[in-house]
N, CA, C and O atoms as a GROMACS GRO file, in nm:
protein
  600
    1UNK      N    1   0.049  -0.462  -0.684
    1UNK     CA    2   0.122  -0.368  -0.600
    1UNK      C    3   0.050  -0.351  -0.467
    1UNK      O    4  -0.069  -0.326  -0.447
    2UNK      N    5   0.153  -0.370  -0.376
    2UNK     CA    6   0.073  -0.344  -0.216
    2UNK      C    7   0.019  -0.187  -0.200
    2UNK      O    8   0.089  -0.092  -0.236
    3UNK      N    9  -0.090  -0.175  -0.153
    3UNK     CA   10  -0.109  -0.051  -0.071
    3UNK      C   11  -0.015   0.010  -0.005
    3UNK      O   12   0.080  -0.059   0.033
    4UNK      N   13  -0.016   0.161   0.026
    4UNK     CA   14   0.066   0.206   0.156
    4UNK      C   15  -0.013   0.185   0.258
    4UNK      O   16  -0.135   0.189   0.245
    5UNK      N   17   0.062   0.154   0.405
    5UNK     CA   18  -0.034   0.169   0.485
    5UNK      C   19  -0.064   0.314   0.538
    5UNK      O   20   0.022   0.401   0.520
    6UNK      N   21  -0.190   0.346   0.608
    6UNK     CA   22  -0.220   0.491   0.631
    6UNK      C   23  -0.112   0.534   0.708
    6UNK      O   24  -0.074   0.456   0.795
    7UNK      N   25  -0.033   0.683   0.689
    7UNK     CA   26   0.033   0.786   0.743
    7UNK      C   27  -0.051   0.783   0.895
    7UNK      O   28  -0.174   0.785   0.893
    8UNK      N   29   0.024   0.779   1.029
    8UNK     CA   30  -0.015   0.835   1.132
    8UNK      C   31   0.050   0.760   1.238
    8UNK      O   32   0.039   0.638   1.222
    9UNK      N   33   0.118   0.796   1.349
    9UNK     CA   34   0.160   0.725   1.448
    9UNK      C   35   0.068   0.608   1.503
    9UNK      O   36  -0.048   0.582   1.473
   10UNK      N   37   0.156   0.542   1.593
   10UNK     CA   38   0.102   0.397   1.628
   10UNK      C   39   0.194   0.365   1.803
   10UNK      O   40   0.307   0.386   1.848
   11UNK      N   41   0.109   0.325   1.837
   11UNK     CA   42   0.204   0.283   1.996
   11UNK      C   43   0.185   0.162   1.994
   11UNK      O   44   0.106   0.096   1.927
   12UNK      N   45   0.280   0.123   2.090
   12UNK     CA   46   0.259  -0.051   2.132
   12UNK      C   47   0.317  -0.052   2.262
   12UNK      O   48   0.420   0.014   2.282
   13UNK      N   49   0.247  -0.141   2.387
   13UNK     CA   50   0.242  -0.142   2.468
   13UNK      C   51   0.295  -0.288   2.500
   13UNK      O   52   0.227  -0.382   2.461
   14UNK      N   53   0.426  -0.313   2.578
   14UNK     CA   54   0.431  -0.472   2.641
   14UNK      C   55   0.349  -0.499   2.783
   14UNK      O   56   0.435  -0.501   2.872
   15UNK      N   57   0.232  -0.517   2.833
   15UNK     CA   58   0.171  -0.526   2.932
   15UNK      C   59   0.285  -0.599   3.071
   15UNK      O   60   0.348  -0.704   3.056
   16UNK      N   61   0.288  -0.540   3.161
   16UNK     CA   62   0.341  -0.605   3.284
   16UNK      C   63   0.275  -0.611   3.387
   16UNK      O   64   0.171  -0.545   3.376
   17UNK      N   65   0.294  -0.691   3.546
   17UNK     CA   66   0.193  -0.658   3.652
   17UNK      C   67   0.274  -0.546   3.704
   17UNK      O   68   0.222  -0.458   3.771
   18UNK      N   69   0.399  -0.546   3.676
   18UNK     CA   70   0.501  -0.406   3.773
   18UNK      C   71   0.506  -0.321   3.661
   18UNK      O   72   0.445  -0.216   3.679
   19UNK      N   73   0.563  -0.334   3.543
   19UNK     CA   74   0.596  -0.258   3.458
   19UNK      C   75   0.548  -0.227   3.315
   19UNK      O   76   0.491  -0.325   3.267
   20UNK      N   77   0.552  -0.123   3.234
   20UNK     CA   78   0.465  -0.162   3.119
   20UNK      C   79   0.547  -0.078   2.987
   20UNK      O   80   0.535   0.045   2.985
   21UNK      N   81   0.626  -0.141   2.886
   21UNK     CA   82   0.647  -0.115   2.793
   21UNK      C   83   0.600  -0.029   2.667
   21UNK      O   84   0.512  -0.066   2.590
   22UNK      N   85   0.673   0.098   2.657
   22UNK     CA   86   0.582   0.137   2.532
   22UNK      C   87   0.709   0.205   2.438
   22UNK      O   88   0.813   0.267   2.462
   23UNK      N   89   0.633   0.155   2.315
   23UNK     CA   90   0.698   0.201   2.162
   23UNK      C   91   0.618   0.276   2.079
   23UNK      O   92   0.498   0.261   2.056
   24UNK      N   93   0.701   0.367   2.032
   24UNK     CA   94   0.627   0.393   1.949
   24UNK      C   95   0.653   0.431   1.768
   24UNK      O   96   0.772   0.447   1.740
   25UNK      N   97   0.585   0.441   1.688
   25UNK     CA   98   0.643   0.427   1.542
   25UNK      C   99   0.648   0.598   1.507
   25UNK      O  100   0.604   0.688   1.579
   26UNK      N  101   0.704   0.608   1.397
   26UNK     CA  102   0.708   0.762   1.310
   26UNK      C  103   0.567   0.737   1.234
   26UNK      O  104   0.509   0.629   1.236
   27UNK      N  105   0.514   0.867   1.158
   27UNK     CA  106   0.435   0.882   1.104
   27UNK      C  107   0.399   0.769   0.995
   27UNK      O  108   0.285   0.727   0.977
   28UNK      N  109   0.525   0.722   0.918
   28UNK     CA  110   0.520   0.643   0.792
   28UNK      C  111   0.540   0.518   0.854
   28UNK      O  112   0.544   0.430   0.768
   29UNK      N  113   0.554   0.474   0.974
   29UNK     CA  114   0.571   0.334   0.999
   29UNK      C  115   0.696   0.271   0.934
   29UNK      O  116   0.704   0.163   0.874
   30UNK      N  117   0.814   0.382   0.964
   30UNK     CA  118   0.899   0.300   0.951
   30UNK      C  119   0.977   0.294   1.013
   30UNK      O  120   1.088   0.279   0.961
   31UNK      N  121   0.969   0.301   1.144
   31UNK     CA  122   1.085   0.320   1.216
   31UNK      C  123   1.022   0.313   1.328
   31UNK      O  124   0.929   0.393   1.332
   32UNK      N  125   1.038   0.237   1.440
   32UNK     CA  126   0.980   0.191   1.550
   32UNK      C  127   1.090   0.215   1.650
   32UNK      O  128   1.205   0.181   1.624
   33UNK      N  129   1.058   0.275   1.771
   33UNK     CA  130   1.113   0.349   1.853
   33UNK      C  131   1.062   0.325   2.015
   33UNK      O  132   0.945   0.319   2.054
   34UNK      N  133   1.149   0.316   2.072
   34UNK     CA  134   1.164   0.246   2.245
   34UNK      C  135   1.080   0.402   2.292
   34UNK      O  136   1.120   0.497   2.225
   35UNK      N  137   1.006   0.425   2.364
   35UNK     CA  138   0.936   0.483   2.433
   35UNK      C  139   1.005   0.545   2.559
   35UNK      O  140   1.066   0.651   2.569
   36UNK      N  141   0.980   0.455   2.646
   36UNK     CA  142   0.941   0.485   2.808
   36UNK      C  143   0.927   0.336   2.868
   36UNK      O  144   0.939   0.252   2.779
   37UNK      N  145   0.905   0.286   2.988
   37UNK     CA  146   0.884   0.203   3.070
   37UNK      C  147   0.832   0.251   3.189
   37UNK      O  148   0.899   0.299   3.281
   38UNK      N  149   0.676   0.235   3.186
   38UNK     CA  150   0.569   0.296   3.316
   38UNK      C  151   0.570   0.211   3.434
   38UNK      O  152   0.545   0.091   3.427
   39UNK      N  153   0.598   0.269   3.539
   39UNK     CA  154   0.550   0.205   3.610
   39UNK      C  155   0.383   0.155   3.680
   39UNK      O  156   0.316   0.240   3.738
   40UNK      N  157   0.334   0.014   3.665
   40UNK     CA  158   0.228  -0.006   3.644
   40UNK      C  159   0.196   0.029   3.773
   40UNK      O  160   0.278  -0.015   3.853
   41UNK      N  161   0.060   0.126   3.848
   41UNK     CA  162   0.087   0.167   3.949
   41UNK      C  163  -0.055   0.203   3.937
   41UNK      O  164  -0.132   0.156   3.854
   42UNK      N  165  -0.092   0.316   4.051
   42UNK     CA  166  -0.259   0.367   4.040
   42UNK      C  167  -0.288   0.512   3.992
   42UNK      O  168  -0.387   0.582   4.006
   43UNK      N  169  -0.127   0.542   3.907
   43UNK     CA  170  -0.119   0.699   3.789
   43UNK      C  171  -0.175   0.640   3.622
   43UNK      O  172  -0.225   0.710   3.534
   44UNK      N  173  -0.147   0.494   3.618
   44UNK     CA  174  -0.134   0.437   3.530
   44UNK      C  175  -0.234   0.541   3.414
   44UNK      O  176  -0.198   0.578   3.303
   45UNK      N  177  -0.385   0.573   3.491
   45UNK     CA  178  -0.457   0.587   3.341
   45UNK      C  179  -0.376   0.739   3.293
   45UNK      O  180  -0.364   0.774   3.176
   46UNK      N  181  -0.317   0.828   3.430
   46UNK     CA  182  -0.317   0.960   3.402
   46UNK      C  183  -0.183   0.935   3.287
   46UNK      O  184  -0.192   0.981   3.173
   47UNK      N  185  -0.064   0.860   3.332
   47UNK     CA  186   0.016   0.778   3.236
   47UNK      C  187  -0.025   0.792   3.090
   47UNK      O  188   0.007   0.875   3.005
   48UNK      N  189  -0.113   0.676   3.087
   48UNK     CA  190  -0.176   0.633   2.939
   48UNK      C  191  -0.200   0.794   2.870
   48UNK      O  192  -0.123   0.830   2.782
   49UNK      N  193  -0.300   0.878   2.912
   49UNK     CA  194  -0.389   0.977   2.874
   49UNK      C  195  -0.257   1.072   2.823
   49UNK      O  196  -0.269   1.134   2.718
   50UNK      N  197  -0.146   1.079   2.892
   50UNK     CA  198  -0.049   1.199   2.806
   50UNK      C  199   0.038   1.081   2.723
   50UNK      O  200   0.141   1.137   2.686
   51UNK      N  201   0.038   0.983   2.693
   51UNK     CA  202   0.071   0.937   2.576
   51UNK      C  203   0.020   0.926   2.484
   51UNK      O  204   0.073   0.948   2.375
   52UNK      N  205  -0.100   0.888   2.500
   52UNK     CA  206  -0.210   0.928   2.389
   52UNK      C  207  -0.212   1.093   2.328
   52UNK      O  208  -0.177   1.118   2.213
   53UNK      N  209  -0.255   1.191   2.418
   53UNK     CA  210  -0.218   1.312   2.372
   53UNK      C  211  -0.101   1.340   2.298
   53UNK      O  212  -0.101   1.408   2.195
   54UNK      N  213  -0.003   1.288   2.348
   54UNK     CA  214   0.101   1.330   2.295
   54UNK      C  215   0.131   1.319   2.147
   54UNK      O  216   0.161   1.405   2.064
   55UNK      N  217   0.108   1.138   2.138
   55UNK     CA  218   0.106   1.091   1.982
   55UNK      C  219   0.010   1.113   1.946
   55UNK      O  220   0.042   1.167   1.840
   56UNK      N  221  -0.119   1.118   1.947
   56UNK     CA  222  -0.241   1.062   1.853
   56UNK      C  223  -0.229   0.980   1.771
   56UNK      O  224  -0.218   0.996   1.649
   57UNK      N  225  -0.229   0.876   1.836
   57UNK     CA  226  -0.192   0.761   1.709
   57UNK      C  227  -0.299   0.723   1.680
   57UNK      O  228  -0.398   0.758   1.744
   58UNK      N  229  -0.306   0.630   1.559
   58UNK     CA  230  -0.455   0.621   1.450
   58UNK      C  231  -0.509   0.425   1.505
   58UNK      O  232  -0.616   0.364   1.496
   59UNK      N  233  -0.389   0.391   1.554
   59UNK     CA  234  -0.425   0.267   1.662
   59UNK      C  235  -0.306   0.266   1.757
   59UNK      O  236  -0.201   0.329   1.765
   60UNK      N  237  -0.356   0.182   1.814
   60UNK     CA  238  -0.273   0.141   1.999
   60UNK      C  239  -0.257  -0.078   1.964
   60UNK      O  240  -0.340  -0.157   1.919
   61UNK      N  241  -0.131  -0.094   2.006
   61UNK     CA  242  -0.160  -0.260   2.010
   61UNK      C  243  -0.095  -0.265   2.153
   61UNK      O  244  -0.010  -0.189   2.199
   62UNK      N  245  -0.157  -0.377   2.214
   62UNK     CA  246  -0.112  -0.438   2.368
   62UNK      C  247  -0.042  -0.583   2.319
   62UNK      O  248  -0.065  -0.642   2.213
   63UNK      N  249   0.044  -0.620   2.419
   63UNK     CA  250   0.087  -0.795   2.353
   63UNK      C  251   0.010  -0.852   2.409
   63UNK      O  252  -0.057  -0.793   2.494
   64UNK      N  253  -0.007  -0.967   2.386
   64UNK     CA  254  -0.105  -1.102   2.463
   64UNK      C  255  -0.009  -1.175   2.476
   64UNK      O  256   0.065  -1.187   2.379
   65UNK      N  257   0.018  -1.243   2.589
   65UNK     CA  258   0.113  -1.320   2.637
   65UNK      C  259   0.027  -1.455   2.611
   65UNK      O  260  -0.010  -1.488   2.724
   66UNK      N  261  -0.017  -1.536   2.530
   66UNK     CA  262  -0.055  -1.667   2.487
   66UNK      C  263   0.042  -1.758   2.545
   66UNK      O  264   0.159  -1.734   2.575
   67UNK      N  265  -0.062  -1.931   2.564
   67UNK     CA  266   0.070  -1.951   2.588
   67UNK      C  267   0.125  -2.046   2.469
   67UNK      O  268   0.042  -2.052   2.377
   68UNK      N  269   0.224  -2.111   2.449
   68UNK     CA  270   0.303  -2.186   2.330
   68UNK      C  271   0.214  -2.228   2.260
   68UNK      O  272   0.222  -2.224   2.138
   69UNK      N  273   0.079  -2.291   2.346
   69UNK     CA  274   0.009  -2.401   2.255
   69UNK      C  275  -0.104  -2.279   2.174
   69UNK      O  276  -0.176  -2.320   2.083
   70UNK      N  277  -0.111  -2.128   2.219
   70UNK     CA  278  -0.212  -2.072   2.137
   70UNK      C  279  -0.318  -2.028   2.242
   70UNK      O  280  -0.379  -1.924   2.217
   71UNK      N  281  -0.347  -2.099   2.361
   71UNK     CA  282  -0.451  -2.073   2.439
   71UNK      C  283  -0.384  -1.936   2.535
   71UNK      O  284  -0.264  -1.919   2.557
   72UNK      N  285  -0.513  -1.833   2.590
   72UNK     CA  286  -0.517  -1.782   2.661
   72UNK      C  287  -0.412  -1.840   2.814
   72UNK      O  288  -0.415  -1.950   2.869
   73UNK      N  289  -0.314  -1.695   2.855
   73UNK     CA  290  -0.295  -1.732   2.969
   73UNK      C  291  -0.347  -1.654   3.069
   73UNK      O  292  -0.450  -1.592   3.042
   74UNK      N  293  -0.277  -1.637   3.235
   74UNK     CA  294  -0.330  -1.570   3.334
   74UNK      C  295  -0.305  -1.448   3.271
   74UNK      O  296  -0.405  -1.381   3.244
   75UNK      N  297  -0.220  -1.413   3.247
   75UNK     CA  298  -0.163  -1.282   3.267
   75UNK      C  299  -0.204  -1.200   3.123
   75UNK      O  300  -0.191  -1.078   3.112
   76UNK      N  301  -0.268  -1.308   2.991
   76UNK     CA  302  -0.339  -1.244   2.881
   76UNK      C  303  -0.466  -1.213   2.940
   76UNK      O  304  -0.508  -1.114   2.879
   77UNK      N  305  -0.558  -1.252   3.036
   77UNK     CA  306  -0.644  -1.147   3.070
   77UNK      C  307  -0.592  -1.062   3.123
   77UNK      O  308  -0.624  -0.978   3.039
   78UNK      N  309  -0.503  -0.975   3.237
   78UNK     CA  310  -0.461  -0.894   3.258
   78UNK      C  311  -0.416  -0.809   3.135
   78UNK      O  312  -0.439  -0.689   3.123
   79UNK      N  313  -0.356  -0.880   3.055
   79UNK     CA  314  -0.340  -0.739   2.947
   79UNK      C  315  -0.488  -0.688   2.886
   79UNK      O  316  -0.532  -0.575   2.869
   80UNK      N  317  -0.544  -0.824   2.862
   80UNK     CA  318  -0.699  -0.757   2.786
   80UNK      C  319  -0.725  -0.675   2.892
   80UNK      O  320  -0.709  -0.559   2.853
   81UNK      N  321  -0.758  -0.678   3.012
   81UNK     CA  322  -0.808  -0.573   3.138
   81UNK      C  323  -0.734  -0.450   3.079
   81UNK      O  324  -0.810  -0.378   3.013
   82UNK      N  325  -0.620  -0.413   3.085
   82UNK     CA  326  -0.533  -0.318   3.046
   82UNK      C  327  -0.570  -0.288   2.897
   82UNK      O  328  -0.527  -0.190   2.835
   83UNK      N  329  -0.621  -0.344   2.867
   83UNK     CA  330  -0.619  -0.286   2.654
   83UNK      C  331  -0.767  -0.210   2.720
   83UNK      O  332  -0.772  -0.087   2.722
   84UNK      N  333  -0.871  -0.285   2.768
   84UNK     CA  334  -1.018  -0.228   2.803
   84UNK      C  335  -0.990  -0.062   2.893
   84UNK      O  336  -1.076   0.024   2.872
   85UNK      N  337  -0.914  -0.039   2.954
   85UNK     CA  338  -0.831   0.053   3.021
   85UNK      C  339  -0.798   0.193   2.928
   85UNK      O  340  -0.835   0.310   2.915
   86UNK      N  341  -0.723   0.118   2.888
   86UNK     CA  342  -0.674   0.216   2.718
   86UNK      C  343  -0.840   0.252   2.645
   86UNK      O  344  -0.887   0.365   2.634
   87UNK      N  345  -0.914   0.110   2.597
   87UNK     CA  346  -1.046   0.191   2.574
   87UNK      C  347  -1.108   0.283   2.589
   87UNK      O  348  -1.161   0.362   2.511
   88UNK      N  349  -1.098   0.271   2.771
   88UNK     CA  350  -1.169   0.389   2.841
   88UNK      C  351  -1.135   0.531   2.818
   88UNK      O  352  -1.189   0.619   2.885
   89UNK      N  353  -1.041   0.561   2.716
   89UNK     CA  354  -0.940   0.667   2.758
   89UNK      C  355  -0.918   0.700   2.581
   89UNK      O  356  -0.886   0.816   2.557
   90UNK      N  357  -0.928   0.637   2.498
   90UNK     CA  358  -0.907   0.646   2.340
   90UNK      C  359  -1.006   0.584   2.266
   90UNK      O  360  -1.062   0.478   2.293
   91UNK      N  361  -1.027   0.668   2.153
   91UNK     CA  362  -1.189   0.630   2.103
   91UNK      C  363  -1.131   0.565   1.947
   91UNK      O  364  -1.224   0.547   1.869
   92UNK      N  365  -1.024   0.536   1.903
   92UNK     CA  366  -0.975   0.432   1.766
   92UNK      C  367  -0.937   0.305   1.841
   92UNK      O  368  -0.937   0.275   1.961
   93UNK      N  369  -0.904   0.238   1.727
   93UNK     CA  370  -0.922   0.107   1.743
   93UNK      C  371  -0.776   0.047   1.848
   93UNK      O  372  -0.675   0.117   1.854
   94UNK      N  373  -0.783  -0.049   1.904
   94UNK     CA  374  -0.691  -0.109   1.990
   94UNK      C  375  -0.687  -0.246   1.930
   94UNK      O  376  -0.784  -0.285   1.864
   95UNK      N  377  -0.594  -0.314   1.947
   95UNK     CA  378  -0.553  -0.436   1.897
   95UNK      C  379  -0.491  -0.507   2.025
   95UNK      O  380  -0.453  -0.446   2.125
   96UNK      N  381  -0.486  -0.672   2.002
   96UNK     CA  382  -0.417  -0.780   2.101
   96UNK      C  383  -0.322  -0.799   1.991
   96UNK      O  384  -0.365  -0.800   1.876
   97UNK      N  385  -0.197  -0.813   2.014
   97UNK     CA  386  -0.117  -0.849   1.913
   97UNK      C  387  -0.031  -1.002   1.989
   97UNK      O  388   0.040  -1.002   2.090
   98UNK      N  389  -0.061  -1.099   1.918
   98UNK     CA  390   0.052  -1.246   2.030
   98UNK      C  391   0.171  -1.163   2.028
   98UNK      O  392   0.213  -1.084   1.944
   99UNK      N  393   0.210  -1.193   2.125
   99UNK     CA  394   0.308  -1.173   2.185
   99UNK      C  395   0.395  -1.291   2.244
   99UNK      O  396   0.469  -1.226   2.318
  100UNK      N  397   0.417  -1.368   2.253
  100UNK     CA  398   0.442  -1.519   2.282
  100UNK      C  399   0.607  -1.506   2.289
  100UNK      O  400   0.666  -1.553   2.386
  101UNK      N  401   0.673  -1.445   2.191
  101UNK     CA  402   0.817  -1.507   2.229
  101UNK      C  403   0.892  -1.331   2.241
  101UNK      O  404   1.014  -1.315   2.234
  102UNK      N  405   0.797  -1.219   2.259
  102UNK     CA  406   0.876  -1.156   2.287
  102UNK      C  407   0.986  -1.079   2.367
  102UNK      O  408   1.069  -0.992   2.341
  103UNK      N  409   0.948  -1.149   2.471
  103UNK     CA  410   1.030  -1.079   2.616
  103UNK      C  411   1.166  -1.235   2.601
  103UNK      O  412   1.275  -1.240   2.658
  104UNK      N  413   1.118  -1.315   2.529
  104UNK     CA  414   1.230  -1.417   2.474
  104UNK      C  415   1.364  -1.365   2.366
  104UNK      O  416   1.486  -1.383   2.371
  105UNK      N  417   1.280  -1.298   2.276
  105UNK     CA  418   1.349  -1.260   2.159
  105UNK      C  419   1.386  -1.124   2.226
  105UNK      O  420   1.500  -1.158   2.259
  106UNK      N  421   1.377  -1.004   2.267
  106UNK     CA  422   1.414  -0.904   2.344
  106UNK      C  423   1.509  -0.923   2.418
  106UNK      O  424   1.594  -0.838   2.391
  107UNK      N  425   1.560  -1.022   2.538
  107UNK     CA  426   1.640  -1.061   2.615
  107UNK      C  427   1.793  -1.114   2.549
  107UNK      O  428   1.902  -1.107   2.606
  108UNK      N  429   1.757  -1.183   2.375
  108UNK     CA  430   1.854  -1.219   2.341
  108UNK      C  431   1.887  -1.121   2.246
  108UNK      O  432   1.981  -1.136   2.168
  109UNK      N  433   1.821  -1.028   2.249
  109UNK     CA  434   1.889  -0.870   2.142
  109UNK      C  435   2.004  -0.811   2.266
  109UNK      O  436   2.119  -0.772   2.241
  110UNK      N  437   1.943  -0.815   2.395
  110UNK     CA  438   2.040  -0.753   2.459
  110UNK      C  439   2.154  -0.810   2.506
  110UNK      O  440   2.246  -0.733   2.534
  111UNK      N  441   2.174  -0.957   2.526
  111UNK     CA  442   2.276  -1.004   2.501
  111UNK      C  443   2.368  -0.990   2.415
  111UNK      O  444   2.487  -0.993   2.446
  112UNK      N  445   2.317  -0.968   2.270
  112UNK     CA  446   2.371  -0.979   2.139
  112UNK      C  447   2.420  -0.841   2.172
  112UNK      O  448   2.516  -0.823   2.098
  113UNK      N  449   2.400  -0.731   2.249
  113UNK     CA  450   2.508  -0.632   2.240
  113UNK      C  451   2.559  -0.580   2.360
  113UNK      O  452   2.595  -0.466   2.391
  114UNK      N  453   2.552  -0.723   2.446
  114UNK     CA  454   2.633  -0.709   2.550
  114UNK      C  455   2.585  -0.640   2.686
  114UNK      O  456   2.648  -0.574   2.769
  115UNK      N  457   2.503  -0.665   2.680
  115UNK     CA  458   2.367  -0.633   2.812
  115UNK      C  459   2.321  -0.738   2.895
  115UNK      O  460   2.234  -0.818   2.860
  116UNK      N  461   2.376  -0.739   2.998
  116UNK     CA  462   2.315  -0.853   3.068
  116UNK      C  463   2.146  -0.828   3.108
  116UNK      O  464   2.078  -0.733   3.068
  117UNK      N  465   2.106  -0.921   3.181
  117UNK     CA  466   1.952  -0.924   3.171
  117UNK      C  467   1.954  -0.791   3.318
  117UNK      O  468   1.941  -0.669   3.309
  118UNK      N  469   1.970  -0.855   3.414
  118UNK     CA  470   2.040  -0.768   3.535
  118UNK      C  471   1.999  -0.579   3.480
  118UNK      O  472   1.896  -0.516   3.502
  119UNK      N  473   2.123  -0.536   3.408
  119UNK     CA  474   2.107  -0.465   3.353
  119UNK      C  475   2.002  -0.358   3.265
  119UNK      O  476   1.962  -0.242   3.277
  120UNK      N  477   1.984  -0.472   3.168
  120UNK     CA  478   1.843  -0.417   3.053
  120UNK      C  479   1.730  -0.421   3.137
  120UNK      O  480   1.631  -0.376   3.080
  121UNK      N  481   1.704  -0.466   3.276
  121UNK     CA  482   1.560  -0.483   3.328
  121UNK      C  483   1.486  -0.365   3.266
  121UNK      O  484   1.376  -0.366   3.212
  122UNK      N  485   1.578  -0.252   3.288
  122UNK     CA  486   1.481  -0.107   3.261
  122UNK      C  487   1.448  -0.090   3.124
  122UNK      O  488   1.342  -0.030   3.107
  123UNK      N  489   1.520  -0.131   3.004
  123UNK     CA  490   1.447  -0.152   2.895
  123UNK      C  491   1.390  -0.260   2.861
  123UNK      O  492   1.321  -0.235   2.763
  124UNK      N  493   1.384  -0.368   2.891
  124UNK     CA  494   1.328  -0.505   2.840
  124UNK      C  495   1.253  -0.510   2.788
  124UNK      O  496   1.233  -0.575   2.685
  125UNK      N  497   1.160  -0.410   2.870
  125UNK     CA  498   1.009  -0.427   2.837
  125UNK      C  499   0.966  -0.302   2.716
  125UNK      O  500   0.854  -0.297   2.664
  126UNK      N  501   1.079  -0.204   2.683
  126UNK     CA  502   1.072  -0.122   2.586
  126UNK      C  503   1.103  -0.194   2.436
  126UNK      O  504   1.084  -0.154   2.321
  127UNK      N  505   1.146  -0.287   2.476
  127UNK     CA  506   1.225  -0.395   2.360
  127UNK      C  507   1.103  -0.489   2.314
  127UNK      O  508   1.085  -0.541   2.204
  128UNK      N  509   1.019  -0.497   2.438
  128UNK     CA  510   0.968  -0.592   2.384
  128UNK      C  511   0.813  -0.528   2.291
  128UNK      O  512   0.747  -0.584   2.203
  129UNK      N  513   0.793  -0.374   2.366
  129UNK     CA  514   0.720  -0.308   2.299
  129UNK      C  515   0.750  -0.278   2.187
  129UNK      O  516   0.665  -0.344   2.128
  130UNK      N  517   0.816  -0.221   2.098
  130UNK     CA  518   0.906  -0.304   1.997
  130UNK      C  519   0.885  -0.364   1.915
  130UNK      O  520   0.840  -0.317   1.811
  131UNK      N  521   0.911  -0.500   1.935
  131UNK     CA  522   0.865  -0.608   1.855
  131UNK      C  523   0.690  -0.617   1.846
  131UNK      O  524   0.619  -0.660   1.755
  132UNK      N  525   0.662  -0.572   1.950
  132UNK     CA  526   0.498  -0.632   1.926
  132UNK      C  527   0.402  -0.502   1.851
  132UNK      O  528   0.286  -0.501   1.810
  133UNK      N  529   0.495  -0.412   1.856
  133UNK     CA  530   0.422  -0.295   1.757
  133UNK      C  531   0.486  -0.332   1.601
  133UNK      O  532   0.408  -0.331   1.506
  134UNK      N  533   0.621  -0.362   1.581
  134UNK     CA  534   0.635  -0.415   1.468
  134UNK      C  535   0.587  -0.517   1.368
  134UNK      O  536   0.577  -0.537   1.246
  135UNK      N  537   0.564  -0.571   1.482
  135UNK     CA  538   0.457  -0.723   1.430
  135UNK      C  539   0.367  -0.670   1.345
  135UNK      O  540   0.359  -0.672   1.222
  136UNK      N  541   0.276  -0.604   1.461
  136UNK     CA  542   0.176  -0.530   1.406
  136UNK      C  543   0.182  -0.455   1.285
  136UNK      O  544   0.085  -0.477   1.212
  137UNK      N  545   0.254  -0.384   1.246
  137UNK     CA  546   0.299  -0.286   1.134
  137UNK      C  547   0.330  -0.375   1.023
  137UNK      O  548   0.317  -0.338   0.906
  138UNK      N  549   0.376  -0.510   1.064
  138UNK     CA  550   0.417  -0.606   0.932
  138UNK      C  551   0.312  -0.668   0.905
  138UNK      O  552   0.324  -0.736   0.803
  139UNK      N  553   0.164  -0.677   0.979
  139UNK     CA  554   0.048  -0.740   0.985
  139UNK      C  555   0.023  -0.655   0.880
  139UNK      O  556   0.025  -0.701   0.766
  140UNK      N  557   0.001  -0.546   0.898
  140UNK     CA  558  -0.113  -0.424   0.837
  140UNK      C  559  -0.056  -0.353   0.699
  140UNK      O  560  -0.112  -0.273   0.624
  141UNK      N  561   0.109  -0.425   0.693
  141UNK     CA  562   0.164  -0.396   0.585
  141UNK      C  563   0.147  -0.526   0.506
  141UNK      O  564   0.164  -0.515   0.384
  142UNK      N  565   0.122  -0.622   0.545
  142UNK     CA  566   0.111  -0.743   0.408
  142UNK      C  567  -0.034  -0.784   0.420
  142UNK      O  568  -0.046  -0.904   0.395
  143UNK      N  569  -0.149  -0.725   0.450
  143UNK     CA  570  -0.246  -0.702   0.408
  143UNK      C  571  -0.344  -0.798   0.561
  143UNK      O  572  -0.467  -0.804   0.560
  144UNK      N  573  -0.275  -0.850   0.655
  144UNK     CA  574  -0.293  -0.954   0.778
  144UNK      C  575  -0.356  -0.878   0.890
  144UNK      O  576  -0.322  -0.765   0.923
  145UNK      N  577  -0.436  -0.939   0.937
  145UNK     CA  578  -0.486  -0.871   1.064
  145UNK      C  579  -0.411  -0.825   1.149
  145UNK      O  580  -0.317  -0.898   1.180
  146UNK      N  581  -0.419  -0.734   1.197
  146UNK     CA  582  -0.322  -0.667   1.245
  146UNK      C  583  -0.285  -0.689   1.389
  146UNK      O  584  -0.174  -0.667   1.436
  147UNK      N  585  -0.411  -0.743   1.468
  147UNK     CA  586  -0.448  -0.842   1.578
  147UNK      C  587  -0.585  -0.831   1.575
  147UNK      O  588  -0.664  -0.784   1.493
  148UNK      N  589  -0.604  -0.910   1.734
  148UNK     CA  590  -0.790  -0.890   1.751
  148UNK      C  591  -0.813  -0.774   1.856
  148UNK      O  592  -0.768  -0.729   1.962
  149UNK      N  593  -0.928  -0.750   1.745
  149UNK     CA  594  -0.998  -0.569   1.791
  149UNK      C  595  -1.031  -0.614   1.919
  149UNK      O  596  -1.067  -0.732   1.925
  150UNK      N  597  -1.028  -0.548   2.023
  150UNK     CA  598  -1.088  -0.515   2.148
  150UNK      C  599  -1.208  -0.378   2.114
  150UNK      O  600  -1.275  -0.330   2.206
   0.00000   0.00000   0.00000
């Protein structure tokens, strides 16, 4: 029989250079929920700091934009910069979660209900926070790393 995983909120963040995605889960992790969309800007940490307050979540995951083949891209150090960010500011654990096909798989949810891209710009990136906190939650629910600790 599987474990439960621990009771306590959880955020997930889609890293952008303009914009930045966040989701967040219910207490029991079951139900994952579109956030907000920040603008990435120079409020950003004051941003971060009342989301954190707000939830107290028991971890934080960022996506890593990898690229197809697995290796680091440009813009996955920019998110690690941004997860180190979040560090500065929250003392539990943070996670990289791949992220690789989600702003892929996000784009074709909103099609699927009739959203052009045009349109969803303003959630996209809530969509894609989303998936990459779910990931996560399906990591830590079948016993899988959940990503890599920062």
């Amino acid at each position: 029989m599987v474990e439960p995983i621990p009771l306590g909120t959880r955020v997930g963040f889609d890293y952008g250079e303009k914009r930045i995605g966040v989701a967040t889960s219910d207490r029991e992790s079951i139900l994952v929920s579109p956030h907000s969309t920040l603008l990435n800007d120079d409020k950003i940490g004051i941003k971060l700091k009342e989301i954190i307050l707000n939830f107290d979540p028991i971890y934080i995951v960022v996506g890593n934009p990898r690229h197809l083949s697995g290796t680091l891209s440009k813009t996955s150090q920019s998110a690690i910069d941004f997860a180190h960010l979040i560090k500065s500011l929250f003392d539990r654990p943070i996670y990289l979660v791949d992220e690789r096909f989600s702003t892929i798989t996000s784009n074709r949810k909103l099609r699927e209900v009739g959203i052009n891209e045009r349109k969803g710009k303003s959630i996209i990136d809530q969509i894609a926070a989303i998936g990459i906190l779910e990931s996560a939650i399906e990591n830590e629910r079948s016993n899988r790393t959940i990503g890599d600790l920062i």
